[in-house]
Structure formats: C-alpha cells, structure tokens
N, C-alpha and C positions, 0 to 999 in steps of 0.2 A: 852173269850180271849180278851185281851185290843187290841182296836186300834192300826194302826202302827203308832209311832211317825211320826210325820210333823212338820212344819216349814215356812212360808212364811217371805220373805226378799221384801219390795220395795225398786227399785232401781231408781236411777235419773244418767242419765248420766250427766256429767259435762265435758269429751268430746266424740265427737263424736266414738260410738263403732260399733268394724266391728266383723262378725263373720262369715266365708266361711265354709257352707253347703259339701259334696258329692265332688262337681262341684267349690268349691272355689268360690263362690259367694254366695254376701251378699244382698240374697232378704229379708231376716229378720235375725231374731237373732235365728241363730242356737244354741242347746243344746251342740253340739260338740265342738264347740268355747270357748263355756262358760266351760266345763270340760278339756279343754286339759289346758289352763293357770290354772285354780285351781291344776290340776295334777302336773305342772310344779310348780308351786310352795311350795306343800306339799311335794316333791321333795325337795325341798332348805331346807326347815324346819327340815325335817327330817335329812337329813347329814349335820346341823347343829348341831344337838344334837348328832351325831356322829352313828345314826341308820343305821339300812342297808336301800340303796334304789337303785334300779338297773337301771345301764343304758340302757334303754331300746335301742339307739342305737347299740351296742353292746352284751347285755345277753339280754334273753326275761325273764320271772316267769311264772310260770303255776302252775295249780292246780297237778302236776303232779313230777314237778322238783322244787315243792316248792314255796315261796310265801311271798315277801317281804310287809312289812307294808305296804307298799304307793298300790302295787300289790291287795292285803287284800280290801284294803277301794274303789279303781276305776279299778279293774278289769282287768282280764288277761287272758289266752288262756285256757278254764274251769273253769273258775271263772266270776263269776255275780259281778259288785257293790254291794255295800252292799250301796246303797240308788238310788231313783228315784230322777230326777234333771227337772224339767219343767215350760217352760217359759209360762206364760200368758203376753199379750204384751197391756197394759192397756191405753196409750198413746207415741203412739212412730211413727214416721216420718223419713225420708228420710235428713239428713244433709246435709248443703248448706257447697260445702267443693272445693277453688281451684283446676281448671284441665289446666295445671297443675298449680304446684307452683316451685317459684324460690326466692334462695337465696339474700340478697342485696348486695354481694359482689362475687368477682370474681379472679381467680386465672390463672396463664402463666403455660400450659402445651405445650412443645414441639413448645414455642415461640409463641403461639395460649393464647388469652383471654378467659377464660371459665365460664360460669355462673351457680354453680352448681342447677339445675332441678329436682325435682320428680313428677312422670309420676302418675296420677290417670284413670282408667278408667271411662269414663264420657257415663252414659246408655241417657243424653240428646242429643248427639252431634245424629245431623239427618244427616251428611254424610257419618259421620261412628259409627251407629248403635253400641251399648253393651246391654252384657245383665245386667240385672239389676244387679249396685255390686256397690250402695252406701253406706255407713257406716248409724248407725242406733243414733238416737237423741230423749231422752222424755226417761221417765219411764216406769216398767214395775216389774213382781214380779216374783222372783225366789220360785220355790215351792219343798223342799227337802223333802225325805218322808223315812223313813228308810226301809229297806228291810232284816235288820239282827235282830234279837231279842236285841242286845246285842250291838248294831248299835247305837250310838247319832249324831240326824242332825244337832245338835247344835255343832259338831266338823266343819263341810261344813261351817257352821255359822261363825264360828268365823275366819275361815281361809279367805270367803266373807270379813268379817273388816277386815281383816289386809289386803287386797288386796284394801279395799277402803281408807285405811290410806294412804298405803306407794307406790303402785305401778299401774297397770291398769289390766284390765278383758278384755278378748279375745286375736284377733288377731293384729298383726302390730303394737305395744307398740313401734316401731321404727319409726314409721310415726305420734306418740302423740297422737294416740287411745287409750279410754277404759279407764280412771279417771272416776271412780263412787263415788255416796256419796249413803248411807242406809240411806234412808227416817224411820223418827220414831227416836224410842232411839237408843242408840249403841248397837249394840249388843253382847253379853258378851263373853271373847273370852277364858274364865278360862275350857272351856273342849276343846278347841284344844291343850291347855296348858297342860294339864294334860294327855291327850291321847299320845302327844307328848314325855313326859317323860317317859312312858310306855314304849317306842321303843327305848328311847337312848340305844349308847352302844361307842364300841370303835373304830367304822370304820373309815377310812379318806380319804376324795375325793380332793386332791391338786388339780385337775384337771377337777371337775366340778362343777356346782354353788352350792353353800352350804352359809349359814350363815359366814362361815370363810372367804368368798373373796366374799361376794359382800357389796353392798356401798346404799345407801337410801340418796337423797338428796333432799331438796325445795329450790326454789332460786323467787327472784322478778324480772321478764324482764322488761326490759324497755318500752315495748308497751303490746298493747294488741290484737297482731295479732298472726293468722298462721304463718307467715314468723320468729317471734321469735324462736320458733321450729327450723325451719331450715338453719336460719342462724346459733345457735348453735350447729347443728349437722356437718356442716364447719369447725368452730371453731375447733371443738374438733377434725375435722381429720385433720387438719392444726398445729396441736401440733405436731403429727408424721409424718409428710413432713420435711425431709432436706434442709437447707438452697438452694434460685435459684443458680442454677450453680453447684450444690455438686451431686455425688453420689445419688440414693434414694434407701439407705442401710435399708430404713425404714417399705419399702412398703410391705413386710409379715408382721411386727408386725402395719402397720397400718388399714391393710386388714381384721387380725385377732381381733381387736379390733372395729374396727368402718363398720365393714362388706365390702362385695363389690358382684354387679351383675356380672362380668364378670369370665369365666372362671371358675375357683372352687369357685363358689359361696359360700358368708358365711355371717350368717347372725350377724347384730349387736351385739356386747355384753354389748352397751351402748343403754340407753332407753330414749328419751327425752320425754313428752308428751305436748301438744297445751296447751295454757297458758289459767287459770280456775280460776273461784272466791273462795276464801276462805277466809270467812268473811270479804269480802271487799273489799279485794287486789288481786291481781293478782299475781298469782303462777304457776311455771312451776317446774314438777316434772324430777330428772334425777336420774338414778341407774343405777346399769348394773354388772357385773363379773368379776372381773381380776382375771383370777388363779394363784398361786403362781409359779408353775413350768408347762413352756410347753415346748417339745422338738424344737427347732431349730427355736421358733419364738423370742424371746429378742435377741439382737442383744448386742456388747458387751457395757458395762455402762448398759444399762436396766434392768428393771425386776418389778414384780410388782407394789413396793411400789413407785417408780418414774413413772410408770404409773400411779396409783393414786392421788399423789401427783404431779404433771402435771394437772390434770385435776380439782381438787380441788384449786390448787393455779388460774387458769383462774377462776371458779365460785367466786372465792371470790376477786377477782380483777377487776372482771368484772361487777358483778352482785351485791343484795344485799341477801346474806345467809341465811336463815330463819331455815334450819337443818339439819344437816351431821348426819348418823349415819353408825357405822362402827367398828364392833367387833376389839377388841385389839387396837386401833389405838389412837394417839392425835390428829386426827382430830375431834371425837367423840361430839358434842354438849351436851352431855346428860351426859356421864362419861368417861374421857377419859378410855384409855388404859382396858377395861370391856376383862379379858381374858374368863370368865366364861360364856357360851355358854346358858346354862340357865337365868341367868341374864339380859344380852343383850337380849337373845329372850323375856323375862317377861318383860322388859321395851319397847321390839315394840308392843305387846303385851296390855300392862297398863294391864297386870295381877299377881296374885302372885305366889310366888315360892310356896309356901303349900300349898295345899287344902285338905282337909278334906273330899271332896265329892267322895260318891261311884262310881267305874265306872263300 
C-alpha cells in the first residue's frame, strides 16, 4: 500500500499571526486558527463558483443529513477531515506589537474629542498580569497529510497560496494579522482549481461572502507603521458617519460594515492588514464583503456598489493603488467587468481554466 500523501509548506509571517487555542489564547500557533480561516475561505470559493456550501451559522452537515463539499474536505458532525494539518514551529517568537494603539486622528462625539483606541492584551504589564496571548512572528511549516485515498493535499496547498497572495491566515485579519509569504517556490494552485470546478453548480448566496461580493485590494501607505492600519480603519468608518450636526441615519449600515464591540456585536466585514514588504515597498493589504442585499441595513440612496465605491474612491485618492480585484466590476485592475466566476477565480488563482490532470 503506497504511503499517505503529505506535503510540507514553510511559512514566513510577514505580519504578525495570532491563533486562539480552547481558551482564545495565543500561547503558540494553534492548528485551530490555522483551519478555521482556511475553512472560511474554501467557503468564499466555493459559492463563488456557485457550489453548495453551508452556513454553518444556521444549517449544520452531517454525515447523516448529508454533506457539503467544504463539510467533505474539513469535517462535520460524523465525519473526519479528510487530511491532517500540523504545525512544527521552526523559528517563531513572541511579536513586539503596541498596547495599546491609537489612531492620529480624532473625532466629536456627543461634543466630547475622541481618539479612536485598540485595546491589546499585554501578558508583560506586571500590574495587571495576562496570560500569555501575544501574536506569533518568524516561520514555521505546515505539514498536510491526506487521510482520504482519493484526498490531494495539494488542494490545502494551493488554497495556503491564495491566502498568502491575496488575504491573511488565522485570527483577527481586522487588527492586520496573519500576511504570510510561502518560503521556496509558489506553490501550484491548478488542483484547488480544478477540485473547485468539480463542485460548481447553480447556488447563489447574495448574502454571504462568495467570490461575487467580495473585493481584494493592495495599496502603498504613507509610512511604515502600525498606526497606518488604524488610522485607515477610521477612515473607512468615517465614510459612513453623517455630516456634524445631522441625524446618524447611518449607524446600522456603518456598524454592519466596519463592525462594532458594543451591544450586538459584529464583527468587520472590511480587513486591513499592518503595512509589509513586498519587494521593496511597503504594502497594506484591504478586502472585505459587501453583500448585495441585506434586509433593513442600506438605508435609502445606498446599497452595495456605493459602498464599494465609497471606499475605493478614498483608496485611490488617498493612497497609491497597486490592485483592485473584483468580480464584474470597472474597478477591476486586471480585467474589467470579468462576469465569469471561473475566470476571475483562474486569474486570482494564475491558474488555468483546462486541465488535463486526473483527479
């Protein structure tokens, strides 16, 4: 009997990555971290290409009431993975990371100056003690192992590069965690592509993230700090704030977009990450989800495409644009208006539409 396929990926963080254990702390780099953003993302992929994938908020899958692709590949209530996922941590450290940090700009609530603030827990402060929950910095190797006869971990593979192209790995991708680069060659991503085509079909999620409503952008800040993060995370909630003095007929659809702690918590639907070297220069990565139809949050004049274009017109006014990408649209750097779900995916991808290869 042949070996089971394997696969090792090194990885370099490029920012600092957190992954929360059990207990939501990040004494190393949890396996759990590292699967739930891959899951969440084979998710977008898949109701990209119009496949079933289940809200796991709402439907569960089982080995019992059946079992959607994404269900199939990471697992569901009687059902195993079909691969082992295991971190060796080969050079990796504790990141030196503001506690807190604070924006350089500042805004009048309720006739009060305020300085927007994010709170990190600091396991250094000797008055008030934490337990250990720093984000994690330095490399380390993912080890995939297949556990299906019929299983390629070169699908894990290749969805690993497209998360170190286009977006971040693990937790809090809203605080500019979790930018990796794959040390070595690139790794080839033409069987997630094709695994992927497998599954297409005719489903349609207006309403959660999918290929059709979300957005991939690089942009050049102006510095090369932590604080460029979050003063654009400001920015962008400062788009959906009503003018001083007016109504704030804004504050669900600015709550539902740019998240909020208080109350019915929700979290971001825009992702900025800590500004990174790529070849050279300094890049700050932003995406996020606008869904086309939500009940009772656009307000009237709104709706998605002026949310996006809202936030695209500030990056490119503001900033210098390095790549938009973005199914159907003229914002698109690469080809405008791409209706074809296939195509757009094979150009984030840099794979092709045919393959020839058995699967």
């Amino acid at each position: 009997m042949a070996p089971p396929k394997a696969i090792d990926i090194t990885i370099k963080t490029l920012t600092p990555l957190w992954t929360g254990g059990i207990d939501g702390k990040c004494d190393r780099i949890h396996e759990t971290g590292i699967l739930g953003s891959l899951r969440w993302w084979m998710e977008v992929l898949v109701r990209g290409m119009g496949g079933n994938a289940c809200d796991p908020t709402e439907q569960k899958c089982s080995a019992k009431n059946g079992l959607c692709p994404v269900c199939q590949l990471f697992g569901a209530e009687g059902q195993k993975r079909r691969f082992r996922l295991e971190i060796q941590e080969t050079n990796i450290s504790d990141a030196a990371i503001k506690h807190p940090i604070a924006a350089n700009l500042t805004y009048t609530k309720n006739s009060n100056q305020k300085t927007p603030t994010w709170y990190f827990p600091d396991p250094t402060q000797n008055t008030k003690p934490q337990p250990a929950n720093t984000p994690k910095q330095g490399t380390f190797i993912l080890k995939i192992q297949s556990l299906h006869p019929d299983f390629k971990p070169e699908i894990i593979g290749g969805l690993i590069q497209f998360i170190a192209d286009w977006s971040a790995l693990g937790a809090r991708p809203q605080m500019g965690f979790g930018v990796i680069q794959v040390e070595g060659s690139r790794i080839d991503t033409q069987d997630l592509y094709d695994w992927l085509k497998k599954v297409e079909g005719e489903y349609k999620y207006p309403e959660l993230p999918s290929l059709h409503n979300i957005f991939l952008a690089k942009i050049q800040p102006k510095a090369f700090t932590e604080t460029d993060t979050f003063n654009l995370k400001y920015d962008l909630r400062q788009l959906f704030r009503p003018q001083a003095g007016k109504p704030d007929n804004l504050k669900s659809l600015r709550h539902f977009i740019m998240g909020t702690v208080k109350n019915d918590r929700r979290a971001a639907k825009i992702k900025i990450s800590r500004p990174y070297d790529e070849h050279g220069t300094a890049v700050m990565r932003v995406w996020g989800w606008i869904p086309e139809t939500e009940t009772g949050i656009y307000p009237n004049g709104w709706d998605r495409e002026k949310v996006v274009e809202a936030i695209y017109h500030h990056l490119t006014a503001t900033y210098t644009l390095h790549e938009w990408r973005e199914m159907n649209s003229a914002r698109d750097t690469v080809k405008t208006n791409e209706s074809s779900a296939q195509s757009f995916l094979c150009s984030l991808l840099k794979a092709k539409e045919s393959s020839n290869r058995e699967n």
